[in-house]
N, C-alpha and C positions, 0 to 999 in steps of 0.2 A: 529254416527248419523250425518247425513249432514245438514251446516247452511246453509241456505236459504236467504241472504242477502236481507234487504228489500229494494226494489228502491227505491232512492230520487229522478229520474230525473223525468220530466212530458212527459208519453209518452199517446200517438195515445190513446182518451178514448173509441175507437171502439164503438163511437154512433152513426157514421155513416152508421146506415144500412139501406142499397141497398132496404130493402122489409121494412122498414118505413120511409113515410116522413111527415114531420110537420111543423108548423113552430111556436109552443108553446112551452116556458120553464117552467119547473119546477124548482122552487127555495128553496129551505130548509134550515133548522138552520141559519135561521135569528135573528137576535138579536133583543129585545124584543124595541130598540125603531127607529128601522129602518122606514125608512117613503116610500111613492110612488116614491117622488120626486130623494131621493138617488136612490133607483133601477133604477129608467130613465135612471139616470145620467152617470150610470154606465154600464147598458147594450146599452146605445144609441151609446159610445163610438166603438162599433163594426159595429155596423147596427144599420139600419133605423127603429127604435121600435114603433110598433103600438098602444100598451097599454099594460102597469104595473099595478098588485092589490098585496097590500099586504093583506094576510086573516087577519079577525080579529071578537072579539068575538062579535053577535048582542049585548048584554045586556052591557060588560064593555066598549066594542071598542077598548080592548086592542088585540095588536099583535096575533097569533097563532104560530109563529115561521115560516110560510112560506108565498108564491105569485106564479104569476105567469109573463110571459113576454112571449107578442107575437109580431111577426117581421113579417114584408112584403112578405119576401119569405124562403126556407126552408136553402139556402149557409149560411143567416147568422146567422140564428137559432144554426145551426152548428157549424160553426164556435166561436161562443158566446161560445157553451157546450164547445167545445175544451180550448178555451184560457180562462176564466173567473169561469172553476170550480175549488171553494176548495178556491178564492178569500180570502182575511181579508176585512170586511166589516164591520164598527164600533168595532173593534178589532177580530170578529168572522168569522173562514172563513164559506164560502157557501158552500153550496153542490146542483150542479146545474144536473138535467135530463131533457131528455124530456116528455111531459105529456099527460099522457095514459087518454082519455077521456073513455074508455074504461075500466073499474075496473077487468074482469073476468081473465085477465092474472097474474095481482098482486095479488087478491085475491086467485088463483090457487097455489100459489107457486111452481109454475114450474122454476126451473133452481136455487132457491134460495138455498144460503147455511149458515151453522153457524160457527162460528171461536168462538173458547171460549181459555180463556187462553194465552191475548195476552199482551206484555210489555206494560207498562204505556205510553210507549214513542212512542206506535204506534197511529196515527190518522188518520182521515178519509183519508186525500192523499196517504199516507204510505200505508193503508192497498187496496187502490183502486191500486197505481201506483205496488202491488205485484201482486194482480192476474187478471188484464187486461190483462196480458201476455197469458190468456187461454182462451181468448173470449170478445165479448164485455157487455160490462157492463150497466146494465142497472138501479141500485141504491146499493148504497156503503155506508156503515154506520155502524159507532163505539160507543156502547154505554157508556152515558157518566150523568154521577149527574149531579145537582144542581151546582156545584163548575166550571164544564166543566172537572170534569177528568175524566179517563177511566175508565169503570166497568171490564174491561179485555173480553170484549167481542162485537161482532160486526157481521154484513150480508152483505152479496155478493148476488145480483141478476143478473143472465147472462139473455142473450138473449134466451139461449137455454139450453135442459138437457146433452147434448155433451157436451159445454163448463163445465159447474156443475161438472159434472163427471170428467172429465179431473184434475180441479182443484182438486178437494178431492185426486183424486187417487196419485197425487203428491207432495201437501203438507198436509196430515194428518200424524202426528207424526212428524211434520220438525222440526228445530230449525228457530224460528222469532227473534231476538234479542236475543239468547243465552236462547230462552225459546219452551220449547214442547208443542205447539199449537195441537189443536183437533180441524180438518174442517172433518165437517157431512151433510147431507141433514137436511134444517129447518122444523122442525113437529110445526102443529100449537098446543097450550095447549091441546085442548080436542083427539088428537089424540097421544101424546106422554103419557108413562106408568105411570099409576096412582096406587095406592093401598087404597082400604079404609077397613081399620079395627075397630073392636071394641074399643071403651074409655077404654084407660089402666090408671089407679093410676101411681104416679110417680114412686113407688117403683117398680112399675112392669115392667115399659119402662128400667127402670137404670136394673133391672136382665136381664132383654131382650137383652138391647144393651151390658153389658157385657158380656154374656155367646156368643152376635156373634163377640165381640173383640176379647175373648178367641178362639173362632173357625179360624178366620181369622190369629190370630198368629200361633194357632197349624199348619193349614196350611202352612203360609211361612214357620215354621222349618221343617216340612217333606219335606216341597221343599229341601231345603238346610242341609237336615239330612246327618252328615258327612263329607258336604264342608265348614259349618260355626266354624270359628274357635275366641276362646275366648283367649286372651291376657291380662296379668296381670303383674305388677309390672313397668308398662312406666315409664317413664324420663317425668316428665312435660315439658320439649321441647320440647317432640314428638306430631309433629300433623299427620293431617289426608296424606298428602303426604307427610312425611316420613316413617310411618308406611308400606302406599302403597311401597316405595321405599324399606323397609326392604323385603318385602315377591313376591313382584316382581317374581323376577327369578326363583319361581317353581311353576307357572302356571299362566292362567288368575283369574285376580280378577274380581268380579263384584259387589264387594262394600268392602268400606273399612273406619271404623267408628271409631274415638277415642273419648270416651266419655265424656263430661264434664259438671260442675255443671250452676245453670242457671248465676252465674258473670262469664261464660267461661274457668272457670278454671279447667284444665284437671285433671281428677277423676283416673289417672293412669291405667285406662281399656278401653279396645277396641274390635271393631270384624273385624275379614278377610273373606269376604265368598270367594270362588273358582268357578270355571266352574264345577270341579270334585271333587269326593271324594279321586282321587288318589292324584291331587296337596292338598289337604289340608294332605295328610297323612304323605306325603311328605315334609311339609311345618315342619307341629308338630314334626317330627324325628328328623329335622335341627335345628328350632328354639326355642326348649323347653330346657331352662338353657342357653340359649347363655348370653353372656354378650354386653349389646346393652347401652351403656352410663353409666359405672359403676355399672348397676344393672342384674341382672339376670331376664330373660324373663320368664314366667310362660303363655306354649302355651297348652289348649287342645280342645276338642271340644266342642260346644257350646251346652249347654243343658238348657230346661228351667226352671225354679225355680223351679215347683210342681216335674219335675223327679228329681232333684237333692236333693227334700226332700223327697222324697219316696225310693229313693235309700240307703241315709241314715238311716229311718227307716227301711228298708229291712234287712240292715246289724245288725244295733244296736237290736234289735227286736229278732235275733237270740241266743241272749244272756240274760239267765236269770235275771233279775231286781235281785236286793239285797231285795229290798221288798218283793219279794216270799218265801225268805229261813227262815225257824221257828223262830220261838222266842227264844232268847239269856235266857236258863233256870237261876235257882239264883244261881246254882252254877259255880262255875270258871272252866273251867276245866285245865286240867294239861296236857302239852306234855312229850311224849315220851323224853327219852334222848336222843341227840341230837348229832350232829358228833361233831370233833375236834375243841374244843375252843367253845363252849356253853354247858353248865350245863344244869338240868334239875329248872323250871322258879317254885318259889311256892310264891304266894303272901299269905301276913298274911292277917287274919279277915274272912277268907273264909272257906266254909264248904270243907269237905275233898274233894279230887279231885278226878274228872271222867277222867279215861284213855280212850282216842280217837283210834282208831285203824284206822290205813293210811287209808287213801281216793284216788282215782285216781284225778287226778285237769289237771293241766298242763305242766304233766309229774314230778312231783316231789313231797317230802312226804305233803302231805294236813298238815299235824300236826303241820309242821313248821312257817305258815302261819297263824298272830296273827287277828283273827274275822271272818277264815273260822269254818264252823258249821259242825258238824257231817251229811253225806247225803247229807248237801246241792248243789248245783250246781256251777260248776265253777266262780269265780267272774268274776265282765266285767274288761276290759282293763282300769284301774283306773293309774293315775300314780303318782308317789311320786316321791320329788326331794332327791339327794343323799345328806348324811350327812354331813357337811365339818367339816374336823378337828378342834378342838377346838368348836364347835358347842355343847352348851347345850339349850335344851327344858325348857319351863317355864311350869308346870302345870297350870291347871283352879285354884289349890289352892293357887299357889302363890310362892311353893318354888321350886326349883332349884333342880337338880339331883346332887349326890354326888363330880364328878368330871369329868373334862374332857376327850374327849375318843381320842385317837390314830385314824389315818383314817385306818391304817390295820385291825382291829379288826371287825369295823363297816362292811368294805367292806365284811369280810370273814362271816360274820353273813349274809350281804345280797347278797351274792352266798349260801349259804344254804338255804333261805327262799325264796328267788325267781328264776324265770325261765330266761336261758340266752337270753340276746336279749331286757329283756323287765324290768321295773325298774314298780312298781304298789305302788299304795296309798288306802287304804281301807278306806269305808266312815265314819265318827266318830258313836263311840256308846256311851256305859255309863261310866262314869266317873273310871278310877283305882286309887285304894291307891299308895302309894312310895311302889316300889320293894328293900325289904331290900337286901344291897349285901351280896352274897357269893363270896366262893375264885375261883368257876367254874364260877358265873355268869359278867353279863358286865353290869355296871351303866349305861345304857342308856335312856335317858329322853324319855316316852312313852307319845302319844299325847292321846287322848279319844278312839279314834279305835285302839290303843294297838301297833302303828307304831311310830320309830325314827320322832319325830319333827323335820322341819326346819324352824331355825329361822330367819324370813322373812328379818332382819335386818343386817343377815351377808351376803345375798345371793344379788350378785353382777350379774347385766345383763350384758354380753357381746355387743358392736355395733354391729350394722347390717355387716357393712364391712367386721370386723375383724370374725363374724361369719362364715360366707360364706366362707371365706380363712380357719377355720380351721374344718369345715366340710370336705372343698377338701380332706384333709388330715388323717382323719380320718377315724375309721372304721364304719361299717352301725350300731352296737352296739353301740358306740360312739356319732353317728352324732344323734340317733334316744333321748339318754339323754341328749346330749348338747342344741337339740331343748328344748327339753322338762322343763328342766331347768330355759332356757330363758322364754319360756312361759308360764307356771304357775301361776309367780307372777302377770301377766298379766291378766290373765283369773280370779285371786282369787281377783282380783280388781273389776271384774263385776261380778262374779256369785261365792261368797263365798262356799255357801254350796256346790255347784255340782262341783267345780273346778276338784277335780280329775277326775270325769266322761268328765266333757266338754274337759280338756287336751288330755283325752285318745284319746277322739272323734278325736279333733283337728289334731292329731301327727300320725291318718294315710292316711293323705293327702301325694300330691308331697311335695318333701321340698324345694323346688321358691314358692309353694304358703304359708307353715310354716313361711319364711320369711318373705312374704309377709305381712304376717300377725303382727307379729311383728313388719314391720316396718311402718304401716297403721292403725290408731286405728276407724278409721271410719269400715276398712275392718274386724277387729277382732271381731267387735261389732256385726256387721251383722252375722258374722261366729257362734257366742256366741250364741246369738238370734236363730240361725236356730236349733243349736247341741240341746235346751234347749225347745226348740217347739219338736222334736222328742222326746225327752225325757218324755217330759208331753204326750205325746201322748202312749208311751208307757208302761208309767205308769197308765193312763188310763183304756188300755184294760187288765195289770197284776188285777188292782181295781174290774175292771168288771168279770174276769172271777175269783176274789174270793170271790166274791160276789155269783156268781153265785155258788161254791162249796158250802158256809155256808150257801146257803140256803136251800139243800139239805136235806131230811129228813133220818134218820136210816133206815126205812122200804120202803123209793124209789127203787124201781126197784130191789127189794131181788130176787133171783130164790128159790122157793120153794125147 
């Protein structure tokens, strides 16, 4: 965009025109205790002055802010306009024309224009000494308060609609001081666009004007669907041209935002929007997991909050709620016996046991798996941390499990119970007595949903640093429970009850944003809050649609 440098020098105010002459001044923004006598004194300096009036009100006799000054013949009337506009006069400069006895050419606004959005630092000379260069000028003025400072806005009157046009056509959208000015033809009030609607309550203008916030932003991201790219995990270093400097080189940018809180402090996220959808495609291939200041970048595309929770409900939603599956009868049931190195499990105080016959789950025997239900539906992606050696569980009653376990044992229990790849935690139910041991079975401290406790107190968070290095190295089974691990303790700090759900949520993100997440607790909170809004939400509609079962009657819809 071209700067448009504003003249300082005082050039030609092309008043001299050929097809008017006169020999009347008009004087304006006079300062409110100017007298006759000063204007004499001041316009006589040139030429031979016939008579000065300064206007002023019948009733208080105070100033109106102008006068006028007439001269003997029309060279020094001229000459006056030329040398003596824009003067400081009792500290205020003038603004000198010549005066149209004549009202129906000002009144017409023919040739006039409007400048809106001009730097403070432009004033009446500044903004006349720019576009006399398109014509002569026939009244120039900057609006200005009480104080004398600029409202950012101001009029240009030429002689003619040539000159007008000319001006508009070359500086609308310029840069004036480093700012993008809007020059337009001036419309008087009753002709520029008006709207009159019905009285709305305030709550109805606040739905109104949000629902066209929201439109206006859906808009810009369809603009930019594709080319707007979202950045996570910044270096509080990084500002906004840096950022630019990082993504530079695979395409144009045409904006580039790092965000921050309102004391300035960078919020660790940003956006890059592109020309294309190919440079942002581009961009995210390159720069998603780079290491840019010792941290790992977290690049995808930009989405806005509502698809990002609709998206998650989409997913989680597919998956049966633990709330739908029957009610846990009084009796306990009993598993099958079980491959090498678990026994079959019989807790005392229970009525005799109900044998389970396999279930399809997730790919492996349903029976094995302590708080699946007979029929029920797969569980969700719950997850549980692994046992660490030497690790015992405290029950809700207080005492301790027999003895410590070995980690081979634990581990080979949980490769029979669970699926590879993925490590789960089932949500607590009703309390179990001590499993007395046998010589098949394994002392293992069961929590309330009938899963190995870990005790919060032996379970050690990894740094962020040293994590990311042994992810590198690890396998995708590996890096998916190291995360996992880590974040748990984290998440059961905010959301107790649902941690296993909210972890599962959490851990199938990118893992820069898993990180991220860890290492940001403003960002986990959010993350927390969003998994736990989807969740209530889906909880919701499992509510509503068994609601809607129970209230079904026997004789509904029988076929004869």
């Amino acid at each position: 965009m071209a700067q448009v440098p504003v003249q300082q020098q005082s050039v030609n105010a092309g008043a001299n025109n050929p097809n008017f002459v006169t020999t009347s001044l008009y004087v304006g923004d006079l300062e409110a205790n100017v007298t006759d006598s000063q204007l004499y004194d001041l316009f006589n300096q040139v030429g031979q002055v016939v008579s000065v009036r300064v206007c002023r009100d019948l009733t208080s006799r105070r100033s109106l802010g102008y006068g006028y000054v007439n001269y003997s013949n029309p060279q020094d009337a001229a000459r006056a306009l030329e040398m003596l506009n824009f003067t400081p006069l009792n500290g205020c400069p003038i603004r000198v024309m010549y005066s149209h006895r004549d009202p129906s050419n000002r009144k017409s606004g023919a040739g006039n224009i409007f400048i809106k959005n001009l730097d403070k630092a432009i004033d009446h000379k500044a903004l006349h000494d720019t576009f006399s260069a398109f014509g002569n000028i026939l009244s120039c003025k900057v609006a200005t308060d009480s104080s004398g400072q600029s409202k950012g806005y101001g009029f240009v009157q030429f002689d003619s609609e040539e000159a007008a046009q000319k001006a508009i056509e070359k500086l609308n959208g310029m840069l004036l001081n480093d700012k993008q000015v809007y020059v337009g033809p001036f419309l008087r009030k009753q002709e520029r666009d008006t709207a009159t609607d019905k009285a709305q309550k305030k709550y109805e203008r606040e739905v109104e004007l949000k629902q066209r916030f929201e439109q206006s932003m859906k808009e810009a991201a369809d603009k930019f669907q594709g080319a707007n790219l979202y950045i996570k995990n910044l270096d509080d270093s990084i500002g906004d041209e840096k950022l630019k400097e990082l993504f530079t080189p695979f395409g144009t940018i045409t904006s580039c935002k790092v965000m921050r809180d309102p004391n300035g402090i960078s919020r660790g996220s940003g956006f890059v929007a592109f020309s294309t959808p190919e440079e942002a495609s581009r961009a995210l291939l390159e720069m998603n997991g780079k290491i840019v200041v010792s941290k790992p970048l977290y690049v995808a595309l930009a989405q806005r909050k509502e698809d990002r929770r609709a998206r998650l409900q989409a997913q989680f939603s597919q998956l049966r709620p633990v709330a739908m599956a029957p009610p846990v009868g009084p009796r306990m049931p009993m598993y099958p016996p079980a491959g090498p190195g678990l026994g079959q499990q019989i807790f005392y105080g229970q009525a005799p046991p109900a044998i389970i016959p396999p279930q399809p789950g997730f790919g492996y025997q349903q029976q094995l798996v302590p708080g699946m239900r007979p029929g029920g539906a797969p569980m969700p992606n719950f997850f549980v941390p692994m046992v660490q050696q030497g690790q015992q569980g405290q029950r809700p009653g207080g005492r301790r499990a027999g003895a410590q376990q070995s980690q081979q044992p634990v581990q080979l229990m949980q490769q029979q119970m669970l699926p590879r790849g993925r490590v789960y935690r089932y949500p607590p139910g009703r309390g179990l007595p001590d499993v007395p041991m046998t010589g098949s079975m394994l002392p293992v401290p069961y929590d309330m949903g009938g899963m190995p406790m870990r005790d919060a107190a032996l379970s050690q968070s990894i740094p962020v640093g040293a994590l990311a290095t042994a992810l590198a190295n690890a396998s995708p089974d590996q890096q998916r429970t190291m995360l996992g691990e880590n974040l748990y303790p984290l998440v059961e700090q905010l959301e107790p009850e649902a941690a296993a759900k909210v972890t599962g949520m959490l851990l199938e993100m990118d893992q820069t944003e898993v990180l991220h997440l860890l290492e940001s607790p403003e960002a986990l909170k959010a993350k927390v809050n969003e998994a736990m809004e989807v969740l209530r939400t889906v909880q919701q509609q499992a509510t509503g649609t068994a609601d809607q079962l129970a209230s079904l009657s026997l004789n509904d819809n029988l076929v004869p």
